[in-house]
MARVOMI-414258 format. One line per 5 residues: number of its first residue (from 1); for each residue x, y, z of N, C-alpha, C. Coordinates in pm, whole numbers, plus 50000, padded with zeros to 5 digits. Atoms other than C-alpha are relative to their C-alpha. Layout:
N
NUM	X,Y,Z,X,Y,Z,X,Y,Z; ...
This chain:
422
1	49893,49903,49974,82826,75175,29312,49957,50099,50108; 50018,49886,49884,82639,75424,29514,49966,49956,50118; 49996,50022,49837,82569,75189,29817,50152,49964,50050; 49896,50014,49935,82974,75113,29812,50001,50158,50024; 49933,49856,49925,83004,75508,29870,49924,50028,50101
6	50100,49975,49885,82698,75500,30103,50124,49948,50113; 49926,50022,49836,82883,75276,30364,50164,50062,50009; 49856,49947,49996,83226,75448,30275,49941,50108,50096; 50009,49853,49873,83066,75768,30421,49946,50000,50125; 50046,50037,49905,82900,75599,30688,50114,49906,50103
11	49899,50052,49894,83198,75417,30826,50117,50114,50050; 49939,49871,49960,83383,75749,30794,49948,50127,50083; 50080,49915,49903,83173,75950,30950,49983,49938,50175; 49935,50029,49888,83198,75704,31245,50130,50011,50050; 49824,49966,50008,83534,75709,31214,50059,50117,50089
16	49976,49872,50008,83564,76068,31265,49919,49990,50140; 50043,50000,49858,83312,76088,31546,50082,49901,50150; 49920,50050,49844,83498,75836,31762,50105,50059,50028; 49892,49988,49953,83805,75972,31699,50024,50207,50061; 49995,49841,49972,83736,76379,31752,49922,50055,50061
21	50075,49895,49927,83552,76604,31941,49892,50074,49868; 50110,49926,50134,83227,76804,31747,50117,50122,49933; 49970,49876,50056,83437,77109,31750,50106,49995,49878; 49857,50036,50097,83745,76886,31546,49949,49946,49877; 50016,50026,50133,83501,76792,31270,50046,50075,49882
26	50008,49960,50112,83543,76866,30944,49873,50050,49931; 50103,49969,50025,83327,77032,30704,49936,49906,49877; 50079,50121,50101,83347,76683,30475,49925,49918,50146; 50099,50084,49900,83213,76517,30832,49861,50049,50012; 50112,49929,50001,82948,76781,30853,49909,49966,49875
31	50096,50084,50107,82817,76679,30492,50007,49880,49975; 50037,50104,49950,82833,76367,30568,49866,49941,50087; 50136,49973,49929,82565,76396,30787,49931,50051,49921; 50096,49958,50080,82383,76550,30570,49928,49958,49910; 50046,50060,50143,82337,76325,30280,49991,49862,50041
36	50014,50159,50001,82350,75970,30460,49826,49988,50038; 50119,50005,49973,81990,75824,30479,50005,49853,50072; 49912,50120,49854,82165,75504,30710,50094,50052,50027; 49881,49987,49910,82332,75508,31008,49993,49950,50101; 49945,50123,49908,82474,75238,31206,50113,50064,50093
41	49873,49892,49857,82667,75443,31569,49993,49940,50111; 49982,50106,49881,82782,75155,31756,50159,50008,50071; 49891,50004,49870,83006,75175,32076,50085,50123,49998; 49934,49844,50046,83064,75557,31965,49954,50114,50176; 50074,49891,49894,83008,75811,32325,49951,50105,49889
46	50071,49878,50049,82733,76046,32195,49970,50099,50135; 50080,49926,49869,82626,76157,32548,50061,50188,49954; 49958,49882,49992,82631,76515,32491,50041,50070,49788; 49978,49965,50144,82698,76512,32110,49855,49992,49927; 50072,50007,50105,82402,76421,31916,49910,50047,49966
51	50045,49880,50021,82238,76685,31972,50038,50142,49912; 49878,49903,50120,82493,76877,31686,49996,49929,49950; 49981,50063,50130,82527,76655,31488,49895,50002,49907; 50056,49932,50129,82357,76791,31139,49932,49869,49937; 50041,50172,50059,82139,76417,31085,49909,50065,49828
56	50123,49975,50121,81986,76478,30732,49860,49947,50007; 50141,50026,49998,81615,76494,30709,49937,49886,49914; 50073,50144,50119,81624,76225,30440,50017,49878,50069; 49955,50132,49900,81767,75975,30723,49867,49918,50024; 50096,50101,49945,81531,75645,30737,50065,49898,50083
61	50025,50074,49890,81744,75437,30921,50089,50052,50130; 49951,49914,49877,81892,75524,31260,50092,49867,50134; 49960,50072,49824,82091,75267,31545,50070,50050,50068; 49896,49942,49917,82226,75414,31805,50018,49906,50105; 49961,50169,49914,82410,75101,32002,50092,50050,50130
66	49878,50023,49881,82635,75115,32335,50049,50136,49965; 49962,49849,50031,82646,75526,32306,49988,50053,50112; 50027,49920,49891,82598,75611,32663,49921,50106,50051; 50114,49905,50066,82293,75790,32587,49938,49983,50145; 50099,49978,49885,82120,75911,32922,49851,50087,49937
71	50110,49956,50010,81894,76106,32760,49949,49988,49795; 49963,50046,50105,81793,76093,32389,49914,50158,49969; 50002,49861,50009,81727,76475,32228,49886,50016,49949; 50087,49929,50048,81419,76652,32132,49977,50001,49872; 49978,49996,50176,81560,76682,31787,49957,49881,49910
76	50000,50146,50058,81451,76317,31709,49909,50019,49972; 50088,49992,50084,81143,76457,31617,49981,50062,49854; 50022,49926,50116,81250,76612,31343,50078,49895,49896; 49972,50072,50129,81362,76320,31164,49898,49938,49985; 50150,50074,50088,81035,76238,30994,50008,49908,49897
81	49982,50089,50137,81163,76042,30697,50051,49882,50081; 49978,50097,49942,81309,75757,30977,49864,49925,49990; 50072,50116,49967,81159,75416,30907,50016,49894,50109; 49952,50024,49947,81352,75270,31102,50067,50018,50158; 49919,49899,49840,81490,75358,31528,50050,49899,50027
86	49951,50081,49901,81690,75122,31718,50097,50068,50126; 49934,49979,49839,81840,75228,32074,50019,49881,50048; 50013,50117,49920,82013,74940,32215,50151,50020,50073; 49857,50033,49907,82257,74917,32520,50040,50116,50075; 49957,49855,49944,82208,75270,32644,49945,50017,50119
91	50060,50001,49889,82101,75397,32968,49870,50167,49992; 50124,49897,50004,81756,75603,32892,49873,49950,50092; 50133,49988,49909,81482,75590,33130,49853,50045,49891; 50148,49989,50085,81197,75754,32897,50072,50053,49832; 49980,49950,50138,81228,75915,32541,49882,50110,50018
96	50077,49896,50017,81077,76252,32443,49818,49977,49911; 50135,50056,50098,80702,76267,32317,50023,50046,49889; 50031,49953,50163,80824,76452,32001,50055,49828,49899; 49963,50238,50063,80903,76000,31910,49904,50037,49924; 50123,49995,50058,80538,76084,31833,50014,50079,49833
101	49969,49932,50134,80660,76276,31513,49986,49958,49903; 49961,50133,50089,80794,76005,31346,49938,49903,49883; 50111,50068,50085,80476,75883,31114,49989,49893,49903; 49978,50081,50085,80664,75715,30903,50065,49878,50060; 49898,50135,49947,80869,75455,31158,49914,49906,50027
106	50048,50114,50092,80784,75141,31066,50068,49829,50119; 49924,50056,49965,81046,74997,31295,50047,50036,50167; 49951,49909,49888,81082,75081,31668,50062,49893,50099; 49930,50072,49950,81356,74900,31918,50065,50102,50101; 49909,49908,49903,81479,75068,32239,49946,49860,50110
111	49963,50112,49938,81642,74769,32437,50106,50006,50116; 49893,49956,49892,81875,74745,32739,50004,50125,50023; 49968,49852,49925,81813,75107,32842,49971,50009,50087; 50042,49968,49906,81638,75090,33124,49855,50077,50027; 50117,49895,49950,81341,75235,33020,49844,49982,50075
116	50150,50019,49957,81017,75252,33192,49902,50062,49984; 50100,50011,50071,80764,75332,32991,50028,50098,49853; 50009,49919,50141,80679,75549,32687,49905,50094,49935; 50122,49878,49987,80474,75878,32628,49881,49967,49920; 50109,50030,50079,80145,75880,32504,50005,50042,49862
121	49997,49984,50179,80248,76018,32165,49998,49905,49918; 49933,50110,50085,80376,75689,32074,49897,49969,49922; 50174,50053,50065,79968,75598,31977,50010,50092,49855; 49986,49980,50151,80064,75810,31673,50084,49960,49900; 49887,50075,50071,80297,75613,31522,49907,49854,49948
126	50153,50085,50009,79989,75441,31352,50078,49893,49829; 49878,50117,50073,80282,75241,31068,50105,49928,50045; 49887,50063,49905,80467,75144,31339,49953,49808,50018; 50055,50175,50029,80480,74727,31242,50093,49916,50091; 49906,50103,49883,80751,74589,31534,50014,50130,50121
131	49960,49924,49855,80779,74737,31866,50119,49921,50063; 49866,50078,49935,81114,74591,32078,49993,50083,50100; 49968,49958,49862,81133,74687,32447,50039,49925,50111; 50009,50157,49910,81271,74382,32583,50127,50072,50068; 49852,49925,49887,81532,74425,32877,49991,50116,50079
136	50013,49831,49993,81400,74744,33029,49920,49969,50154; 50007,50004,49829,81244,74827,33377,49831,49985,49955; 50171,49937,50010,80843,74875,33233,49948,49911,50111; 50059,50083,49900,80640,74753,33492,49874,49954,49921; 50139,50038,50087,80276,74776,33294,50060,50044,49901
141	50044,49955,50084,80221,74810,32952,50005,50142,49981; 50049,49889,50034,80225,75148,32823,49855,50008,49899; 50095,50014,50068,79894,75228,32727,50004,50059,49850; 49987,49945,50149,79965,75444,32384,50026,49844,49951; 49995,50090,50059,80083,75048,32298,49858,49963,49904
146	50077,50098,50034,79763,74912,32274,49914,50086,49843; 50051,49953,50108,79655,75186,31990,50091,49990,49860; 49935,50000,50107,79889,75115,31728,49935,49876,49942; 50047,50135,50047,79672,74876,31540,50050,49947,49866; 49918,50033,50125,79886,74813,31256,50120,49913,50035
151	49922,50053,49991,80102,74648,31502,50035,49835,49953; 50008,50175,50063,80236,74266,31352,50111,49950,50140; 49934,50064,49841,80524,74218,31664,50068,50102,50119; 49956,49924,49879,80594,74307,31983,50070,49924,50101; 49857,50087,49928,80896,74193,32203,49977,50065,50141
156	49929,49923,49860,80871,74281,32576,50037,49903,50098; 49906,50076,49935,81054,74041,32704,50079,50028,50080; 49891,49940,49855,81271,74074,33090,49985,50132,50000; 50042,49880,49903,81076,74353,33188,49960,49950,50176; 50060,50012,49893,80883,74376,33510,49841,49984,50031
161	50156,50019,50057,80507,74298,33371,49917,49890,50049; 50052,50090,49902,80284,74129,33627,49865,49994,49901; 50158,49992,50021,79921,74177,33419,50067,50068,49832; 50026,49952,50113,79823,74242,33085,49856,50046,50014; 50151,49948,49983,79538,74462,33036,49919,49917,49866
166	50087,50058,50075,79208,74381,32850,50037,50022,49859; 50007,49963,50089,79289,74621,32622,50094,49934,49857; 49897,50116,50164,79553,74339,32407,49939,49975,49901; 50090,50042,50162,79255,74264,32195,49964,50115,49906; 49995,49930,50120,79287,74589,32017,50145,49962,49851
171	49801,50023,50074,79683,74458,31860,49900,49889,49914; 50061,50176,50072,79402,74201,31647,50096,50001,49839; 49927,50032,50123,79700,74237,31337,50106,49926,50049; 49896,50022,49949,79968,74123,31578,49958,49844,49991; 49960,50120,50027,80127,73812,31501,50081,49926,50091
176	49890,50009,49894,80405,73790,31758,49994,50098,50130; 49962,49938,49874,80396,73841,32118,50110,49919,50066; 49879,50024,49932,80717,73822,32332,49975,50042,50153; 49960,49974,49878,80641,73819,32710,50048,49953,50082; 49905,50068,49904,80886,73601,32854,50040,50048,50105
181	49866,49944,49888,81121,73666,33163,49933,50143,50034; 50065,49900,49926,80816,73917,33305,50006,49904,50136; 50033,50040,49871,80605,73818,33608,49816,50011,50011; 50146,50036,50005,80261,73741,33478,49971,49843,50080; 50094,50079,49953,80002,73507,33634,49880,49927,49899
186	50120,50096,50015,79753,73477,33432,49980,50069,49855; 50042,49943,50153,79604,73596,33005,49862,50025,50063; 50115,49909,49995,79349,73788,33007,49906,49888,49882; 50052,50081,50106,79038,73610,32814,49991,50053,49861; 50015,49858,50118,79063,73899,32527,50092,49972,49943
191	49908,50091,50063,79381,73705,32401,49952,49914,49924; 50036,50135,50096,79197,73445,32215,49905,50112,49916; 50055,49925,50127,79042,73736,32006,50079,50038,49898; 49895,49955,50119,79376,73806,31832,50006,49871,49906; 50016,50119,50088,79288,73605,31561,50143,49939,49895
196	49885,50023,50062,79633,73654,31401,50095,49901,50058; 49871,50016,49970,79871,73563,31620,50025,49860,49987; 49969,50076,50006,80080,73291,31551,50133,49941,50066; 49912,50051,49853,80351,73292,31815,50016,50083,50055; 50024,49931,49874,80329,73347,32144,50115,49919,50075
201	49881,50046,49888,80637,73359,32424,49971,50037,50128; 50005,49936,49859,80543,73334,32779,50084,49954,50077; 49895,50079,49861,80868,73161,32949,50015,50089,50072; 49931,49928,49872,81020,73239,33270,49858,50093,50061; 50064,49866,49926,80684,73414,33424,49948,49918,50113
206	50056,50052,49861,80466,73308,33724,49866,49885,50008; 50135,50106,50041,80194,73016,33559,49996,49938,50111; 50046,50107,49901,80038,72795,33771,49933,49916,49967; 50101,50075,50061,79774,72690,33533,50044,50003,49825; 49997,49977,50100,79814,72669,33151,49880,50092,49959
211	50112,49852,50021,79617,73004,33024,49923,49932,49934; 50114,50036,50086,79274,72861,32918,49984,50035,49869; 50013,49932,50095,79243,73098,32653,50116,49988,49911; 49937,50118,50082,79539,72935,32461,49922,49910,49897; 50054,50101,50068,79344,72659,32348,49913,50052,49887
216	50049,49944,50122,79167,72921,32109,50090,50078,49930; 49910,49909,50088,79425,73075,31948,50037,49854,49909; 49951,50093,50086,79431,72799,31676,50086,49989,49887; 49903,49980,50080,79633,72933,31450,50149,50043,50023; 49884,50009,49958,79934,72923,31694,50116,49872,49924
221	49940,50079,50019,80243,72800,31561,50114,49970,50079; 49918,49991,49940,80489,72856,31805,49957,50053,50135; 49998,49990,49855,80419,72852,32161,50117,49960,50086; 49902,49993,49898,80676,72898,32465,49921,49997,50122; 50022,49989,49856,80562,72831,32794,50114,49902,50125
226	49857,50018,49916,80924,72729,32963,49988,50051,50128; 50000,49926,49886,81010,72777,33320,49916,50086,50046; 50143,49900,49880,80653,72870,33477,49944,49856,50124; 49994,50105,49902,80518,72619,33752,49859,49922,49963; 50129,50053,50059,80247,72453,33545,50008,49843,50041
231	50016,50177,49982,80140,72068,33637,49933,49931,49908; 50103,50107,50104,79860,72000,33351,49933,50062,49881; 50101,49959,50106,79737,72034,33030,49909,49928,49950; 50171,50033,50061,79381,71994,32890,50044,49900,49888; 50024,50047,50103,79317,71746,32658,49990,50082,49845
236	50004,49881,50080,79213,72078,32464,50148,50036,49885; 49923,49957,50088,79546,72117,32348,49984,49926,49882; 50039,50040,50161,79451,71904,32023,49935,50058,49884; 50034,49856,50079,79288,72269,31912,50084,50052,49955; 49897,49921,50059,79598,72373,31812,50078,49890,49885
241	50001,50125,50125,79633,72157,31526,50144,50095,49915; 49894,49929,50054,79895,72465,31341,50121,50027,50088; 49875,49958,49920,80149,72411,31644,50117,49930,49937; 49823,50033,50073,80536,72333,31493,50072,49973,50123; 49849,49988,49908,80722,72448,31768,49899,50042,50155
246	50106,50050,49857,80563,72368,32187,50131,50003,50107; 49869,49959,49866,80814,72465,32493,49957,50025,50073; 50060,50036,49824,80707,72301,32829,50082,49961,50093; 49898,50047,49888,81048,72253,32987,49961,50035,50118; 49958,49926,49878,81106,72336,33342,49877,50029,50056
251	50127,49943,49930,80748,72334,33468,50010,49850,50116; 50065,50105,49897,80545,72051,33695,49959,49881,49946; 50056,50096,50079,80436,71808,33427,50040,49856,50081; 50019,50151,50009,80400,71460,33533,49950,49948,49919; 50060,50133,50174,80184,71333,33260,49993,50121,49885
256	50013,49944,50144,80188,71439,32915,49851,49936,49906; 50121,50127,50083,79817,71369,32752,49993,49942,49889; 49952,50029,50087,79810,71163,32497,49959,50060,49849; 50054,49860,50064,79622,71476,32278,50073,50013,49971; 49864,49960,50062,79975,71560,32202,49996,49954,49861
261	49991,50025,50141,80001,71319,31950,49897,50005,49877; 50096,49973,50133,79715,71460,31720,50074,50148,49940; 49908,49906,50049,79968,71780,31669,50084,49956,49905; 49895,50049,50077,80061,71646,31380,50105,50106,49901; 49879,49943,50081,80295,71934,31247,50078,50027,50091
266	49903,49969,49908,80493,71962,31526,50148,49949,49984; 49876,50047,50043,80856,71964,31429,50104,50023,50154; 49887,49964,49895,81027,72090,31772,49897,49972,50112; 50037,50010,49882,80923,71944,32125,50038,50020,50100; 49929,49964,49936,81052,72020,32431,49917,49982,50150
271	50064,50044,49856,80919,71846,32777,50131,49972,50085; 49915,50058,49872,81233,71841,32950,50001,50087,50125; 50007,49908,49869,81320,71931,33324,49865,49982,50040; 50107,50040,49928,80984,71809,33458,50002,49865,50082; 50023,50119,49944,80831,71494,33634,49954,49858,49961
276	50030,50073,50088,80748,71316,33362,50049,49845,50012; 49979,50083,49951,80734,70938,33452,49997,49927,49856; 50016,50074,50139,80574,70803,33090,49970,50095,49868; 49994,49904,50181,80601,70932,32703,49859,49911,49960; 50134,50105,50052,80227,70838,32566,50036,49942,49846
281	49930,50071,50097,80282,70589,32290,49928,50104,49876; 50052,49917,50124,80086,70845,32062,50080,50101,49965; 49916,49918,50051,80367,71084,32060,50063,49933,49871; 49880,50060,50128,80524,70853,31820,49910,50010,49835; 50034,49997,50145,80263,70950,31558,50009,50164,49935
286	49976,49808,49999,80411,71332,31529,50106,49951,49907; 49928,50077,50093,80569,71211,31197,50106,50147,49922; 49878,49894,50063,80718,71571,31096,50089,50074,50168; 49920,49946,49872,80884,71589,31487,50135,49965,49896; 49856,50006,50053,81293,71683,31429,50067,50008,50133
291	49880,49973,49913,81400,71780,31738,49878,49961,50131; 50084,49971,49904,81256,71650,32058,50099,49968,50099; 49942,50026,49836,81409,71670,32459,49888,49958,50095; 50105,50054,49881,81259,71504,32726,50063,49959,50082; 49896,50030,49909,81579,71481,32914,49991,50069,50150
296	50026,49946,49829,81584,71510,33337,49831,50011,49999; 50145,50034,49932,81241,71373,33398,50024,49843,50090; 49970,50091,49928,81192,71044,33560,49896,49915,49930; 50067,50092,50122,81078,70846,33208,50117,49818,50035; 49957,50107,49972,81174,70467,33268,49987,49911,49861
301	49952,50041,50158,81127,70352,32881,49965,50103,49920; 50012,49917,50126,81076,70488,32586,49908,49919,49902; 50158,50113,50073,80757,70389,32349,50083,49910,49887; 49953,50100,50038,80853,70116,32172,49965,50016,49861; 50044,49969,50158,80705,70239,31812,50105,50131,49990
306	49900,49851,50010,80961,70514,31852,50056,50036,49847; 49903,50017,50126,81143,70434,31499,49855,50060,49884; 50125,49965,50050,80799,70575,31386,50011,50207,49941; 49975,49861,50015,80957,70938,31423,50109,50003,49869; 49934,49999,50103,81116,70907,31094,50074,50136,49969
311	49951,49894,50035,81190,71283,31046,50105,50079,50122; 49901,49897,49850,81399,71333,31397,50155,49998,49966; 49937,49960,50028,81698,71492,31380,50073,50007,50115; 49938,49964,49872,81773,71532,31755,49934,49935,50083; 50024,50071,49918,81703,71310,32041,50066,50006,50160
316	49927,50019,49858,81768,71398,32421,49898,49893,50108; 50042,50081,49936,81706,71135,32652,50033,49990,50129; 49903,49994,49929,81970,71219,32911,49892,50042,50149; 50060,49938,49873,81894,71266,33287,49882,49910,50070; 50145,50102,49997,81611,70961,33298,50012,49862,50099
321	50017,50113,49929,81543,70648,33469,50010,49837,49917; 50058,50105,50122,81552,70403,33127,50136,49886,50008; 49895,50136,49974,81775,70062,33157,50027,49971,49827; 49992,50034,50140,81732,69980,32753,49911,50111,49927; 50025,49950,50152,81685,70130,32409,49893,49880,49932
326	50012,50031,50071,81416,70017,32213,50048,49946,49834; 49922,50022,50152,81522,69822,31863,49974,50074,49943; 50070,49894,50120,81294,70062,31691,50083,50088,49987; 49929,49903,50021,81548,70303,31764,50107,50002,49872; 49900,49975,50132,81750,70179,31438,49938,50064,49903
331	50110,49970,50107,81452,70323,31215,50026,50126,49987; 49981,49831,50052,81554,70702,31292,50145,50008,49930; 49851,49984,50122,81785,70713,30970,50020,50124,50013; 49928,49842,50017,81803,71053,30997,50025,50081,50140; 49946,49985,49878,81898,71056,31367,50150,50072,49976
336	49853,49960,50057,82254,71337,31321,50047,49993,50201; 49958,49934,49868,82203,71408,31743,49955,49915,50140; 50006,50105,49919,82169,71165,32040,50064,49989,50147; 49987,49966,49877,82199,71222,32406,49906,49872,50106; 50075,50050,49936,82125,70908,32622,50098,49970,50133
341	49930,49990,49850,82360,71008,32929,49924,49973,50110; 50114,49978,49870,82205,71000,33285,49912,49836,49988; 50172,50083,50010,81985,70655,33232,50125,49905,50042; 49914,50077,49955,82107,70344,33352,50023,49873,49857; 49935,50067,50112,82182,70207,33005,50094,49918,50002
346	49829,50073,49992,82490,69914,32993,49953,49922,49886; 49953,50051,50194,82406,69772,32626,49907,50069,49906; 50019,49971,50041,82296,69872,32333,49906,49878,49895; 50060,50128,50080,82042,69702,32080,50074,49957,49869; 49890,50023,50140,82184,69534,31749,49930,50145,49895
351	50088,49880,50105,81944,69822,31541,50112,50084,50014; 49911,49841,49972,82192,70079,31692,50069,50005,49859; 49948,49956,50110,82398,70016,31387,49987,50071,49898; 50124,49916,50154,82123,70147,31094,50016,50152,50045; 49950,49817,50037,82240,70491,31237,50069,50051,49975
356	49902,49950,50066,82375,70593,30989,50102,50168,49966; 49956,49892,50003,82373,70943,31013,50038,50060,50109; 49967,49925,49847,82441,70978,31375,50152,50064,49994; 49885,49938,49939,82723,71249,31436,50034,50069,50133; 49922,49986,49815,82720,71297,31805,49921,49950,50081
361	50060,50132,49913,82648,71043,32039,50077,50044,50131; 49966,50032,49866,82680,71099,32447,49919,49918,50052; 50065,50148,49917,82661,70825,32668,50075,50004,50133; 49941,50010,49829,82782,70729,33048,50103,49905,49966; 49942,50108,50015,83134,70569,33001,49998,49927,50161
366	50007,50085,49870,83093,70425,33360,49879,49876,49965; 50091,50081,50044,82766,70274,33255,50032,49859,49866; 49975,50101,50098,82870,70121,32917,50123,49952,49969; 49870,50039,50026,83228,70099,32963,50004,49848,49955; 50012,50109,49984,83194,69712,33015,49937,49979,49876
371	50027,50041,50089,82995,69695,32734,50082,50003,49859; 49890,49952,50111,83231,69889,32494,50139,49917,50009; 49865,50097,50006,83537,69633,32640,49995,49892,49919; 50047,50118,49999,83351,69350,32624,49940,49934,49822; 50014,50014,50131,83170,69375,32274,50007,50079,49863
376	50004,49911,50132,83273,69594,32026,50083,49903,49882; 49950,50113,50117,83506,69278,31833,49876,49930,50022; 50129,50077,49990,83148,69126,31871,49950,50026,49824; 50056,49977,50127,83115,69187,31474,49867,50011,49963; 50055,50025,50064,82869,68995,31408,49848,50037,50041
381	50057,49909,49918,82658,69218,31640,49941,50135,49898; 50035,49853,50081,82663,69534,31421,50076,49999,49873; 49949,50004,50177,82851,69464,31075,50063,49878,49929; 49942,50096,50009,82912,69131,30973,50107,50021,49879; 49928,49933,50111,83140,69282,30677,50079,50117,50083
386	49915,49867,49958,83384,69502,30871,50077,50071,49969; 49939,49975,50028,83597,69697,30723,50088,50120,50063; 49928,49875,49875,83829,69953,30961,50041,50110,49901; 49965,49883,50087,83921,70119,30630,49917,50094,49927; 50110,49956,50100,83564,70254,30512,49915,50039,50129
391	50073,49902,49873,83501,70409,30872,50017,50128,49999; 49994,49878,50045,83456,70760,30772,50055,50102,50148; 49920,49924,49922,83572,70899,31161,50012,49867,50087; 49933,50077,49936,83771,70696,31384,50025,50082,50171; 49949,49941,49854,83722,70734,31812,50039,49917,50089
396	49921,50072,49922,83909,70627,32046,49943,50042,50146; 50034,49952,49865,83793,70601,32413,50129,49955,50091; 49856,50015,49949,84104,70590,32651,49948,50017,50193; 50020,50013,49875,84063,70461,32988,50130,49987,50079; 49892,49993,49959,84343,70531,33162,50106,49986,49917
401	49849,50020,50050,84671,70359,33024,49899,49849,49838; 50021,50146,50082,84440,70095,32819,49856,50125,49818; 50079,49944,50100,84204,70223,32468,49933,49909,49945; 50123,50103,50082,83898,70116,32281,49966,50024,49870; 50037,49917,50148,83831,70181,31914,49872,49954,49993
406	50136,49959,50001,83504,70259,31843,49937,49937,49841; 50040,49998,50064,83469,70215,31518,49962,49852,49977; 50036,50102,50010,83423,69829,31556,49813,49981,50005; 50119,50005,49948,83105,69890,31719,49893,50064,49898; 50104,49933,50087,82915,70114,31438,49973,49909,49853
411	49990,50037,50122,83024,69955,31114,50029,50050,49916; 49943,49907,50091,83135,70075,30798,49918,50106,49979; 50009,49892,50063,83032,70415,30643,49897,50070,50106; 50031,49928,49920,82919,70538,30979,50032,50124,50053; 49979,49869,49973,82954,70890,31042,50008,50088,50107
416	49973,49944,49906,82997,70949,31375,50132,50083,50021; 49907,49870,49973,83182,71289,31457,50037,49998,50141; 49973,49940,49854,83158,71348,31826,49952,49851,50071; 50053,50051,49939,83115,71130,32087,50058,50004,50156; 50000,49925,49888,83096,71258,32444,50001,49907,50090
421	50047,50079,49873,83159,71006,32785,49982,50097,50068; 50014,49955,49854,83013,71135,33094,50050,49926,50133
């Protein structure tokens, strides 16, 4: 009962602020403020207000969203009981050092403002367990960062951050780093001392080499290295034995070593958008992969033990150089997602049928049209038992003035939902 009157007075109290001026409050808006200890003040103009407004000292959480906030007030040091800060969507350049107040925030997020950097007080904010500064102008690091050693994540993501200093190997609780969509070069070797961390995001920056010091962070589970201009990785990567989730789109790759496939928990892969000519047949022993792309390279088959990935869930293939489908490919029963556009594909193997769970299938109707005319009453191809009434979705491909039903081609209690020509 008392958190339905919490957000009653918290949606009223917005309420009231969007719709009046300070001087047209009330003196139930005024205690309102006084007694909420959340408050959610999204797409409300404060510029110039929130500096009056009466925030109760018991307030732990705080967002102030799309408020037009150029500057953010002095007074924010006097909410000491905030566990919680979020600033997102405003236009602030810095924040006051009385932030440093704050002892108890637990929770700090100032996003899309523009800001570039952050006073040295911040180093007292020694419970402060997420930092968020992604979207903002910082060029370096603020150094007060690197003293919060209680930190577990930090987001600075689409800043302007060419270098990381040495000093990263004090964050040794931090679990999560976010430096994507900067303009780094290179990790510092003082990175493979954070013995915690277990995912790391460096897309979109300026690689050239895969960061040596990677290969010791073994208790990575989630690595991003997307869109940087990398050509090769070490054999080494078979040190990372706790990787799940690996994101190497959009680099230089031509070969993939075949070290990959000793990652055996790797459930999410992601080598597409490279130069990639061959898949090493050892990928196919990554038995908890679900989702892998390797679409827009210039792969000409596909390993032939493929039906070996028993646990995949998603399959892009699209964008490639490959003429046929392995049979093995009937073995991924739990195939729901399937993308083999772009390749010069024109039949299909008889296995195709055993996918049973496939619900969205794109393909090139220019490529397989002929095949789809030609044999889909081919029964005895894919269901010698046909039944048109125990086809759970029914598609129709429509070439001009003439149509093809589809469902000949799968067989009964096939479950195809979508299916996409290019």
């Amino acid at each position: 009962m008392k958190d339905n009157i919490h957000m009653k007075d918290s949606e009223s109290l917005k309420h009231d602020l969007f719709e009046k001026k300070y001087s047209e409050l009330t003196p139930e808006d005024i205690e309102y403020c006084k007694t909420l200890d959340s408050l959610d003040m999204k797409c409300i103009n404060l510029e110039g207000l929130l500096d009056k407004i009466p925030f109760s000292s018991n307030l732990s959480y705080l967002t102030l969203m799309d408020n037009h906030l150029t500057y953010l007030s002095e007074k924010i040091g006097n909410l000491v009981n905030l566990t919680h800060l979020k600033i997102i969507d405003n236009m602030l350049t810095f924040v006051p050092r009385q932030i440093g107040n704050l002892k108890r925030l637990n929770v700090l997020h100032i996003e899309n403002s523009g800001l570039v950097s952050l006073p040295d007080e911040v180093r007292k904010l020694q419970n402060l367990h997420e930092l968020s500064l992604i979207n903002n102008q910082i060029v370096s690091i603020p150094p007060a960062v690197f003293y919060l050693r209680n930190l577990n994540v930090l987001h600075l993501a689409n800043n302007k951050i060419a270098h990381i200093p040495k000093g990263v190997r004090d964050l040794n609780c931090c679990k999560v780093f976010d430096f994507s969509k900067n303009q780094i070069t290179e990790l510092p070797s003082q990175v493979s001392e954070l013995k915690e961390l277990t995912h790391l995001w460096l897309g979109d920056n300026c690689f050239s080499f895969f960061p040596e010091t990677i290969y010791n962070l073994q208790q990575l589970s989630t690595l991003g290295l997307e869109g940087n201009q990398i050509s090769h990785i070490s054999k080494k990567i078979a040190h990372l034995q706790n990787l799940t989730d690996f994101r190497l789109d959009d680099n230089r790759f031509m070969l993939i070593p075949r070290e990959i496939g000793q990652l055996k928990k790797l459930y999410h892969l992601d080598i597409s958008r490279n130069r990639i000519s061959k898949i090493p047949d050892e990928i196919c022993g990554l038995g908890d992969l679900q989702y892998f792309r390797m679409n827009n390279n210039e792969i000409k088959s596909l390993p032939k033990d493929i039906g070996k990935l028993k646990k995949l869930h998603s399959l892009n293939i699209s964008g490639n150089q490959i003429n046929s489908l392995p049979k093995d490919i009937g073995k991924l029963k739990k195939l729901h997602s399937l993308d083999i556009s772009g390749n010069q594909i024109n039949s299909l193997p008889r296995s195709f049928s055993q996918l049973q769970n496939l619900e969205y299938l794109k393909i090139d109707s220019h490529n397989i049209r002929d095949y789809i005319e030609n044999h889909f009453q081919d029964r005895d191809i894919f269901s010698e038992k046909y039944d048109a009434r125990q086809i759970i979705v029914k598609v129709t491909v429509r070439y001009g003035d003439r149509c093809v039903d589809l469902p000949t081609m799968f067989g009964k209690d096939f479950i195809l939902e979508t299916l996409e020509l290019t």
